[in-house]
N, CA, C and O atoms as a DFTB+ gen file, in Angstrom:
628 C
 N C O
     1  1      76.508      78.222      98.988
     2  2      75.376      79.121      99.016
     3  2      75.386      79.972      97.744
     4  3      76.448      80.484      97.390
     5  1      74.603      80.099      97.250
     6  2      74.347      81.180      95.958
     7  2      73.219      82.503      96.217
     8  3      72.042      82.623      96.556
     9  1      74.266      83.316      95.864
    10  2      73.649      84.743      96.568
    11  2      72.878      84.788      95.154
    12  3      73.015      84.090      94.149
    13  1      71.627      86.354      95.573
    14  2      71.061      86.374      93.914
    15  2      70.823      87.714      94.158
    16  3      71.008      88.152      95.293
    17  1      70.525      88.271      93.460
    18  2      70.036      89.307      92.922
    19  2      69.319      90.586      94.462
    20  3      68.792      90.197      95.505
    21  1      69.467      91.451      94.218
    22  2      68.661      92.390      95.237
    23  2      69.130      91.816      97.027
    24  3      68.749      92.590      97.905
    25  1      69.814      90.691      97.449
    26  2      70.574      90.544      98.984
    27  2      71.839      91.135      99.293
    28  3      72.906      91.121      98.679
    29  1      71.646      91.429      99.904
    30  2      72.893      92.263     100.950
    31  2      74.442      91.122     100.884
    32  3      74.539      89.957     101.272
    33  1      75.497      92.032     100.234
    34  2      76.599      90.957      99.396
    35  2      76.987      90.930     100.999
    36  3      76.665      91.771     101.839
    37  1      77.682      89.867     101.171
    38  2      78.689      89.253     102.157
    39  2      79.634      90.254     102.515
    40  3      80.557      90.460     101.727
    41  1      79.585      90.713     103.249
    42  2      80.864      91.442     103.819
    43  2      82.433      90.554     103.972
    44  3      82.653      89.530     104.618
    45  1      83.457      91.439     103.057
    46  2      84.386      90.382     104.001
    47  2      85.981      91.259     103.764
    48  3      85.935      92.225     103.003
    49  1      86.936      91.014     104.219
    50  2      88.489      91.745     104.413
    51  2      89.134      90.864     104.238
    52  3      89.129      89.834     104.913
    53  1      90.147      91.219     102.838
    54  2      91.562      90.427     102.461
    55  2      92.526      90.977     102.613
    56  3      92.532      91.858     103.473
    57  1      93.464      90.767     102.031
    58  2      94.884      91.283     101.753
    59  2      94.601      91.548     100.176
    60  3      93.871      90.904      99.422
    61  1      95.496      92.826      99.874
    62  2      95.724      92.925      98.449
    63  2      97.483      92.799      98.333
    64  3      98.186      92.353      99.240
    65  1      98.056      93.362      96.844
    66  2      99.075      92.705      96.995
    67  2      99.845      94.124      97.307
    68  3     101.022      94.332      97.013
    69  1      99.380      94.624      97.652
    70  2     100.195      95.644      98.833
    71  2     100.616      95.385     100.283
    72  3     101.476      96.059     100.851
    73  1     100.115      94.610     100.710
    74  2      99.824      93.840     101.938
    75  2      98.965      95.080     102.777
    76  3      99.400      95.506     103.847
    77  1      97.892      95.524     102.259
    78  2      96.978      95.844     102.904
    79  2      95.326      95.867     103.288
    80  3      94.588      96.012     102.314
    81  1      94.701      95.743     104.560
    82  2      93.759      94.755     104.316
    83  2      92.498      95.943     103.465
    84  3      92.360      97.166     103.517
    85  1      91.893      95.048     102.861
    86  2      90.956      95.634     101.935
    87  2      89.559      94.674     102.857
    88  3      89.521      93.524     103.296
    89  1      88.481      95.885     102.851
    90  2      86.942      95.617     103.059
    91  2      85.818      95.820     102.092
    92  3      85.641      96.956     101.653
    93  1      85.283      95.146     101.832
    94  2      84.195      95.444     100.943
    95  2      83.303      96.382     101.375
    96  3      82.625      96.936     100.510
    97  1      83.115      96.752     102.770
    98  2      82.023      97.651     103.401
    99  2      83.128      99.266     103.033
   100  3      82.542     100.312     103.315
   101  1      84.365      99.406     102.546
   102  2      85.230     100.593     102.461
   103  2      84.990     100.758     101.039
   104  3      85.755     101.565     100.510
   105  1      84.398     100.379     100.509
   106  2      83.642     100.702      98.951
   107  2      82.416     101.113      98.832
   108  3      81.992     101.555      97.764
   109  1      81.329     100.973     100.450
   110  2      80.327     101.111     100.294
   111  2      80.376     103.246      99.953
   112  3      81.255     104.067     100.216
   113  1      79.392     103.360      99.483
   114  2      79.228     104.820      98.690
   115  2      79.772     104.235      97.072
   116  3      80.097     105.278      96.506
   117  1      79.924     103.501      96.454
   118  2      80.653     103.559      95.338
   119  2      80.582     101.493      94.553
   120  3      80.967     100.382      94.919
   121  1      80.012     101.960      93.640
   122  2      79.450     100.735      93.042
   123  2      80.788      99.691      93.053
   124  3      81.842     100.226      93.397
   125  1      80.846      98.095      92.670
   126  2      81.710      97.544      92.970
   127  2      81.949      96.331      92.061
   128  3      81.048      95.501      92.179
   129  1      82.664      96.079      91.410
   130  2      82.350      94.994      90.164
   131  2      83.651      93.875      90.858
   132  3      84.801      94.312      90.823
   133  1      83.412      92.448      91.471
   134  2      83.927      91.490      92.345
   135  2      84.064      90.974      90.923
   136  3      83.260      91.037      89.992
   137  1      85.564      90.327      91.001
   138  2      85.628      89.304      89.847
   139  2      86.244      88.155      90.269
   140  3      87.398      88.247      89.850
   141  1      86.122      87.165      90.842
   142  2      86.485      85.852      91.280
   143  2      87.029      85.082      89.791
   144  3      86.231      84.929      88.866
   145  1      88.369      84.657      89.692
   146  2      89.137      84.313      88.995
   147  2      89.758      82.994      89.482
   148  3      89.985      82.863      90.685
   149  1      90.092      81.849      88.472
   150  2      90.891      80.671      89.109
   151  2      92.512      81.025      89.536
   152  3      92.958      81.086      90.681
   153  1      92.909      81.141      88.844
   154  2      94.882      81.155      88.852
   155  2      95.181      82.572      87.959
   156  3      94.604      82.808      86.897
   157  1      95.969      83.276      88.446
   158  2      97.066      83.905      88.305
   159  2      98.056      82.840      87.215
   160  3      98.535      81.710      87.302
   161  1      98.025      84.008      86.115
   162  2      99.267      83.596      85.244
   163  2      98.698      82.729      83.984
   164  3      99.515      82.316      83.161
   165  1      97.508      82.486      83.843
   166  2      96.327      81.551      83.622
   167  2      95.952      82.406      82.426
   168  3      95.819      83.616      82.604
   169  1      95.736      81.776      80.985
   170  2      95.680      82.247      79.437
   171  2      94.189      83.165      79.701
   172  3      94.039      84.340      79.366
   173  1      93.166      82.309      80.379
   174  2      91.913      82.971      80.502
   175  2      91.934      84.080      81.500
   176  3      91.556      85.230      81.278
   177  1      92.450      83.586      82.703
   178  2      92.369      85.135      83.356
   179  2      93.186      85.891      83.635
   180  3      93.220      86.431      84.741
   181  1      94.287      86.174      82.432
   182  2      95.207      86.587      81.727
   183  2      94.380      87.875      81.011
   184  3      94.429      89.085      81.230
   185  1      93.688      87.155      80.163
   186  2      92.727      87.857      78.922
   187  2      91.792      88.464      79.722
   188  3      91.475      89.646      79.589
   189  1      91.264      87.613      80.671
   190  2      89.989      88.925      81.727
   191  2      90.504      89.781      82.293
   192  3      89.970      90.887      82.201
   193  1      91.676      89.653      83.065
   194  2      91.860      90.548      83.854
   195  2      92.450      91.889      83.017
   196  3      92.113      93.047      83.267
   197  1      93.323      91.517      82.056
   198  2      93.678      93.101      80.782
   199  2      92.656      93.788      80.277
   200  3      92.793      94.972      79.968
   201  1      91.198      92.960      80.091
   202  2      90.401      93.977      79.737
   203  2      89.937      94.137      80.403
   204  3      88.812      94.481      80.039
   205  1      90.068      94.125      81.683
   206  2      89.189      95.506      82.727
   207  2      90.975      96.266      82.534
   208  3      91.082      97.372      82.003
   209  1      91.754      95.792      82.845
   210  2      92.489      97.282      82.730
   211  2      92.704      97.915      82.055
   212  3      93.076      99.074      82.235
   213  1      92.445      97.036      80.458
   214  2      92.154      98.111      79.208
   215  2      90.977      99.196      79.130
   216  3      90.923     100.236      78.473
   217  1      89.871      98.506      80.184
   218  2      88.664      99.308      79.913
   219  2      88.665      99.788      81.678
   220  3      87.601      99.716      82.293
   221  1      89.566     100.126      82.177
   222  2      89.382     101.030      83.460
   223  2      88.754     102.446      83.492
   224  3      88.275     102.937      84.514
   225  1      88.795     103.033      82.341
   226  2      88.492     104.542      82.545
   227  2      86.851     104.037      82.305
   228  3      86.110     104.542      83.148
   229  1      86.307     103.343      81.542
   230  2      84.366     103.472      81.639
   231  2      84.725     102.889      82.524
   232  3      85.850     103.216      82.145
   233  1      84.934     102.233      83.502
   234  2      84.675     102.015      84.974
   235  2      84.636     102.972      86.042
   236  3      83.748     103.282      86.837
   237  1      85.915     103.400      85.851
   238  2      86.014     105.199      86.550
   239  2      84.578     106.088      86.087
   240  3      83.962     106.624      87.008
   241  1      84.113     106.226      84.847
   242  2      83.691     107.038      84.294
   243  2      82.240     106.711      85.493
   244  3      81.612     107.607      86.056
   245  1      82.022     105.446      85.623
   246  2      80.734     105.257      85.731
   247  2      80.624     104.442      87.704
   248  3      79.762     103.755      88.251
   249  1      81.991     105.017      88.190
   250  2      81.972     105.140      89.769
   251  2      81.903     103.995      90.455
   252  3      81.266     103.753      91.480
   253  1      82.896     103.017      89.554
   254  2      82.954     101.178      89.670
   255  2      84.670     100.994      89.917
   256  3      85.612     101.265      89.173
   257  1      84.623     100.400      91.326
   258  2      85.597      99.977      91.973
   259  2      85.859      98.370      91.234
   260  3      84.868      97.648      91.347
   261  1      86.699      97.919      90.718
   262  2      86.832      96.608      89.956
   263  2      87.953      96.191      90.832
   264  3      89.082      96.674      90.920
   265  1      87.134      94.682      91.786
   266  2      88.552      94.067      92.548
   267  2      88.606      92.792      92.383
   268  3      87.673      92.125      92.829
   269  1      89.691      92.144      91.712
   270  2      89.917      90.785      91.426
   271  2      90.104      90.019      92.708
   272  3      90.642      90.509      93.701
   273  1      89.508      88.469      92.619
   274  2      89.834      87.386      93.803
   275  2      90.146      86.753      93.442
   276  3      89.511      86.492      92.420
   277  1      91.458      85.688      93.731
   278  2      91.639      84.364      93.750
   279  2      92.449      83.990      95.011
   280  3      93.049      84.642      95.864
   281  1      92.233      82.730      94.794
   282  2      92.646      81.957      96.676
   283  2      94.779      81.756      96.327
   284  3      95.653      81.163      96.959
   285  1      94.808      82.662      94.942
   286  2      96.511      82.611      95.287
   287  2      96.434      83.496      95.968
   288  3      95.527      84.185      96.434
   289  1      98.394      83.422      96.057
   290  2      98.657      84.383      97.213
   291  2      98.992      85.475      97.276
   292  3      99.484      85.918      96.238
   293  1      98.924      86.165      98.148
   294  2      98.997      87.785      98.060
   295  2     100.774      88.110      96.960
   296  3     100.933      89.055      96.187
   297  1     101.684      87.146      97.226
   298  2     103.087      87.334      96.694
   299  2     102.783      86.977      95.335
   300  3     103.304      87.641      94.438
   301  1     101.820      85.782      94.984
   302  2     101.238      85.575      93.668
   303  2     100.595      86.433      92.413
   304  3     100.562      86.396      91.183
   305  1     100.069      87.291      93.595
   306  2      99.219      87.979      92.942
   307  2      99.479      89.239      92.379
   308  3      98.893      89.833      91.474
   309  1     100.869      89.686      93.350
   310  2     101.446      90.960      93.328
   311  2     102.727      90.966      92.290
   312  3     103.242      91.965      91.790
   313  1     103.151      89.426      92.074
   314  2     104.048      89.407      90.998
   315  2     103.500      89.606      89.398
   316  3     103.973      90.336      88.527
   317  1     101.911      88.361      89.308
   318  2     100.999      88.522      88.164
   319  2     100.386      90.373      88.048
   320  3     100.580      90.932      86.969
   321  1      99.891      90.942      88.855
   322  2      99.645      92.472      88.768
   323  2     100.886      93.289      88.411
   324  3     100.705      94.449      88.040
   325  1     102.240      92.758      88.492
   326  2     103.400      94.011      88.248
   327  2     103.142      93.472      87.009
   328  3     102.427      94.096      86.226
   329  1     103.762      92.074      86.620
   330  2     103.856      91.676      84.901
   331  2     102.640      92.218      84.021
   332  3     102.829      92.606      82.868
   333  1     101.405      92.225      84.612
   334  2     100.509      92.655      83.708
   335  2      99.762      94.190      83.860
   336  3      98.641      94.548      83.500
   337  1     100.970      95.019      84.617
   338  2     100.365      96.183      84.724
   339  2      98.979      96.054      85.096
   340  3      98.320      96.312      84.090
   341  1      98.354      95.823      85.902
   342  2      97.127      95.704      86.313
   343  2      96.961      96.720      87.258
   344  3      97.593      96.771      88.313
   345  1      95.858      97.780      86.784
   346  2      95.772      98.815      87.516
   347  2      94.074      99.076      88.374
   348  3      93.218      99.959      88.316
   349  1      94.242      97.652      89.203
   350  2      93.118      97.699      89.998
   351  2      93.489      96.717      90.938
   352  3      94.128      95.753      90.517
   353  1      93.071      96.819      92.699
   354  2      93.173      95.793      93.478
   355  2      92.947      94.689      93.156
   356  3      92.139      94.355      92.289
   357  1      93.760      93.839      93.936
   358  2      93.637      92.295      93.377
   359  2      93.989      91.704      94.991
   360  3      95.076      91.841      95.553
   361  1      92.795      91.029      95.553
   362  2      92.698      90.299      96.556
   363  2      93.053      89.199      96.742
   364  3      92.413      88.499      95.956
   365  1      93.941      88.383      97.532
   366  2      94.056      87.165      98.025
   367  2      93.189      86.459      99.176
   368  3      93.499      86.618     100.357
   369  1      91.978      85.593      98.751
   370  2      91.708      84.753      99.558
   371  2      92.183      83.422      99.828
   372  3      91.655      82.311      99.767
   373  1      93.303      83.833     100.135
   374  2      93.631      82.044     100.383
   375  2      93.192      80.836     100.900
   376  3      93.435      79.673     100.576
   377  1      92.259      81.497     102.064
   378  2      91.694      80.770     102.756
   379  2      90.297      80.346     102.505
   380  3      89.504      79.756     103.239
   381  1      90.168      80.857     101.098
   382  2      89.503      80.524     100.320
   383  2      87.189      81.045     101.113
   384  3      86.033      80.635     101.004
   385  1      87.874      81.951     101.680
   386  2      86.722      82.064     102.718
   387  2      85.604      82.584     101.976
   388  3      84.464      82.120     101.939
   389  1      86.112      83.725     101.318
   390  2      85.149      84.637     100.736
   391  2      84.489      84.423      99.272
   392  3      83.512      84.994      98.788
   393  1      85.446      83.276      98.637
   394  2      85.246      82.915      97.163
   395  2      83.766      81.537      97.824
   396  3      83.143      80.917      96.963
   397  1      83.551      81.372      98.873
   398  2      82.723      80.210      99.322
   399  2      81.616      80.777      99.899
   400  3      80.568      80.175     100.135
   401  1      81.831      81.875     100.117
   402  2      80.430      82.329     100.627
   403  2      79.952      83.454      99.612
   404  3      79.043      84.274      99.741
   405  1      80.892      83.234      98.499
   406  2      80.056      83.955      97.086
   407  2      79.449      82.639      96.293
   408  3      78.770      82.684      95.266
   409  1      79.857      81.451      97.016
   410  2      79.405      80.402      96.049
   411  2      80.194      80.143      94.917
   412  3      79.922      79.659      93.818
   413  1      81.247      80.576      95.427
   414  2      82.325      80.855      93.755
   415  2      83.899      80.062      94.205
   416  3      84.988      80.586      94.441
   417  1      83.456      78.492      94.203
   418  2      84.698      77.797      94.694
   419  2      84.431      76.568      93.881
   420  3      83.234      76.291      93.951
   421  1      84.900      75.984      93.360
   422  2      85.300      74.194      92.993
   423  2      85.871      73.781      93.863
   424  3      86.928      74.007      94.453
   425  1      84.549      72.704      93.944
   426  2      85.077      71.735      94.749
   427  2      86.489      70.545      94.521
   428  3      87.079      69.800      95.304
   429  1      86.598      70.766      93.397
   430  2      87.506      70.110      92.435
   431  2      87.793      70.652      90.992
   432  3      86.985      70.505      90.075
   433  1      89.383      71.491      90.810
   434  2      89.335      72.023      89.628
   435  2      90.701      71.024      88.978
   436  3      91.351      70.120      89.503
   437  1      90.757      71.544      87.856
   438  2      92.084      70.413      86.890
   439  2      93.336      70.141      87.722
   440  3      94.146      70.793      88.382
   441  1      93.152      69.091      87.440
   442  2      94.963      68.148      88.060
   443  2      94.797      67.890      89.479
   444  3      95.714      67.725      90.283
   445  1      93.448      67.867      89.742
   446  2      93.915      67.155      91.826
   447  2      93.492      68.324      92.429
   448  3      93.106      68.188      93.591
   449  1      93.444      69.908      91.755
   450  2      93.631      70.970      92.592
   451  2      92.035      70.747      93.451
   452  3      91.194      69.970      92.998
   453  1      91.820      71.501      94.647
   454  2      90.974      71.446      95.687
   455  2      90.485      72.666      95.889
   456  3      91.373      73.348      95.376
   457  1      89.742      73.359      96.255
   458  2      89.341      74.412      96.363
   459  2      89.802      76.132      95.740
   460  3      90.239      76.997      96.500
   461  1      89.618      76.312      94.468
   462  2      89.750      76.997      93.516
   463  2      88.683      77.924      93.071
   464  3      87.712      77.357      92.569
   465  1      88.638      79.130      93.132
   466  2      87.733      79.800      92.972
   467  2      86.980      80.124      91.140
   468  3      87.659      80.247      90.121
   469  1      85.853      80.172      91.204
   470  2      85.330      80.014      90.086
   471  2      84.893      81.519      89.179
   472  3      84.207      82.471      89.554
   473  1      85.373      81.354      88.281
   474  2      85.517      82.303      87.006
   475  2      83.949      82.707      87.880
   476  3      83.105      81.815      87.963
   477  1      83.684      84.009      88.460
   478  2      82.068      84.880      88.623
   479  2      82.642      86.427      88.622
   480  3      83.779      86.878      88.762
   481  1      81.377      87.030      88.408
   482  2      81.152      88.562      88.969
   483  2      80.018      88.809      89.759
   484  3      78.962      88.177      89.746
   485  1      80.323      89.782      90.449
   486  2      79.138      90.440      91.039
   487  2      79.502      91.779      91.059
   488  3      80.591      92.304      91.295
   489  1      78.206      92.344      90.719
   490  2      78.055      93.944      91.138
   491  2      77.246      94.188      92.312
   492  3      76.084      93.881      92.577
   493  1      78.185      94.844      92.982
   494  2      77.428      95.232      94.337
   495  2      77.172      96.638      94.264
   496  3      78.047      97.387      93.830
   497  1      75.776      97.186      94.742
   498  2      75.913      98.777      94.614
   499  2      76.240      99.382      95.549
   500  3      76.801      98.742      96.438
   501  1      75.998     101.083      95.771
   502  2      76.682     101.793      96.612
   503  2      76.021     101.465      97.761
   504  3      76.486     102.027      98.753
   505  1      74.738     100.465      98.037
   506  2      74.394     100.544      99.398
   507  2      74.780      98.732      99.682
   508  3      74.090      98.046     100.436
   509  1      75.686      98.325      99.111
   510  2      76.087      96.771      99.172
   511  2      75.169      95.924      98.632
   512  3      75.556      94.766      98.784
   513  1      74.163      95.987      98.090
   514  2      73.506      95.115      97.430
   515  2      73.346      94.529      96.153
   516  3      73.162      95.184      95.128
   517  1      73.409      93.418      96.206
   518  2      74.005      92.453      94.899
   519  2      72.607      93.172      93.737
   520  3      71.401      93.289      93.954
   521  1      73.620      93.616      92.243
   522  2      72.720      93.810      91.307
   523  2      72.853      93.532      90.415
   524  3      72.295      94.037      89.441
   525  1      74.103      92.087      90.380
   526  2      74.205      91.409      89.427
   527  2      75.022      89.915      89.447
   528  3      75.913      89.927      90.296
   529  1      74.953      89.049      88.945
   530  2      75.415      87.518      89.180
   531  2      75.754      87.036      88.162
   532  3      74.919      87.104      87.260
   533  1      77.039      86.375      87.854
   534  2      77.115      85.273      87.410
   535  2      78.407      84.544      87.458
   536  3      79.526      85.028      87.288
   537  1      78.079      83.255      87.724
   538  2      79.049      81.896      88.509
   539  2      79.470      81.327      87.062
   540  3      78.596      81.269      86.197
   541  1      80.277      81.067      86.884
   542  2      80.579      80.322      85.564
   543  2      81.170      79.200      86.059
   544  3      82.066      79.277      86.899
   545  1      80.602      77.745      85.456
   546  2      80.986      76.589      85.784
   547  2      82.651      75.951      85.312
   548  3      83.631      75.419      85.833
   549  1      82.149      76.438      83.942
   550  2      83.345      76.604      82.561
   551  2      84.121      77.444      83.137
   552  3      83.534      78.478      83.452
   553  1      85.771      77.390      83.533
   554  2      86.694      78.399      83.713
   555  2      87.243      79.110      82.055
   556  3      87.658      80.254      81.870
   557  1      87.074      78.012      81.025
   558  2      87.571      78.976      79.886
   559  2      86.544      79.825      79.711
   560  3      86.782      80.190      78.559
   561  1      85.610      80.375      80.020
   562  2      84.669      81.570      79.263
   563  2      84.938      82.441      80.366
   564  3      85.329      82.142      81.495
   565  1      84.673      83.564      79.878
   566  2      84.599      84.839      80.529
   567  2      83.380      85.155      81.129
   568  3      82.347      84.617      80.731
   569  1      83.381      86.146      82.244
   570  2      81.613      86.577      82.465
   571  2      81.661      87.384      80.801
   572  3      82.469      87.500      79.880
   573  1      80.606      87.711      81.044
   574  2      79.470      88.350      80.124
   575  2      79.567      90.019      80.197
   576  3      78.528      90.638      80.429
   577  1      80.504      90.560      80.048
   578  2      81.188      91.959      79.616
   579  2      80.221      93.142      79.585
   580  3      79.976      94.129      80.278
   581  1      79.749      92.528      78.352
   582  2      78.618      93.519      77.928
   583  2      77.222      93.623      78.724
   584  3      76.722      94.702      79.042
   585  1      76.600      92.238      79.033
   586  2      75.630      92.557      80.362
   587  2      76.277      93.235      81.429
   588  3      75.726      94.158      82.028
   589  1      77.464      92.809      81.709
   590  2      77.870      93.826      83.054
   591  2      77.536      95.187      83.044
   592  3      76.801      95.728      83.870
   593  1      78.356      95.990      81.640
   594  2      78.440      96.986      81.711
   595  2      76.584      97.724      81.502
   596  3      76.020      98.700      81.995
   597  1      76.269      96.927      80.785
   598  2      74.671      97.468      80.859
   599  2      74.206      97.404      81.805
   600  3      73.125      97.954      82.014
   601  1      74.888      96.671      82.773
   602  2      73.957      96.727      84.535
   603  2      74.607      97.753      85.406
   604  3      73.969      98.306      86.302
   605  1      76.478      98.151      85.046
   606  2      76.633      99.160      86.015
   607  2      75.903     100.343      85.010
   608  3      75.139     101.012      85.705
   609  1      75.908     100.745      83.762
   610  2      75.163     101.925      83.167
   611  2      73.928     102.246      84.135
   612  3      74.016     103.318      84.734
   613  1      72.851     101.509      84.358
   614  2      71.936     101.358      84.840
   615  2      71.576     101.935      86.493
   616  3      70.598     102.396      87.081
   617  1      72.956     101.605      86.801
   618  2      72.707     101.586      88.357
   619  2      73.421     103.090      88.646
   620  3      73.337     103.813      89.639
   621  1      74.093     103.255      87.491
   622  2      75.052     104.376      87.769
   623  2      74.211     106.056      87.501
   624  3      74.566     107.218      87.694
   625  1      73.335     105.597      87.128
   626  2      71.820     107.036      87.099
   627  2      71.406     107.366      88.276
   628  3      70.515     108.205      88.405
């Protein structure tokens, strides 16, 4: 399914690597930038995930909760977040539930792997509604940085 623009984002509860469960509706009051990522430990989302923590304070500045997904595992995820100082939640869907009803799964990614979540963002605003998209087919590219931030600027007035 591919969500778009202006619908009510999917509600859903993971684990972070605290082992505690995280809700997307416990962000509502407070804008929300979803980043669906393939692998942990991974050159590309290696490089994405440092620059949101390089650029955490204009996120703060501008009242944007930034929470990473991938279908590793919560022990995966919590080892890749200590090594890379990563100073924002980082969700485990393993069960790959929530990366599929963002539309943000391969059906088939490199070497055999099976259900792998796909390089996207979404901004959800403070009343949960999607106000921004994009699915990237390509796992080496990044979303689009600079549209993001011109869409939370925007929403953040």
């Amino acid at each position: 399914m591919q969500l778009e623009i202006g619908q009510k984002a999917p509600d859903f509860t993971l684990y972070d690597t605290e082992k505690n469960q995280q809700s997307l509706s416990k962000f509502r009051g407070q804008n929300v930038l979803l980043l669906f990522f393939p692998l942990a430990f991974t050159s590309v989302c290696t490089a994405e995930l440092c620059s949101v923590r390089d650029n955490l304070k204009m996120y703060e500045t501008l009242d944007v909760q930034p929470l990473g997904i991938s279908v590793d595992s919560l022990y995966t995820l919590a080892r890749f977040k200590d090594e890379q100082k990563l100073n924002f939640p980082l969700l485990s869907d393993f069960n790959k539930t929530v990366s599929k009803s963002y539309g943000s799964l391969y059906e088939t990614f490199g070497f055999g792997m099976q259900g792998v979540s796909k390089r996207s963002a979404f901004i959800v605003d403070k009343e949960g509604i999607i106000q921004y998209t994009e699915v990237l087919d390509n796992a080496g590219m990044q979303p689009d940085f600079e549209a993001i931030q011109v869409k939370l600027r925007a929403i953040a007035k």
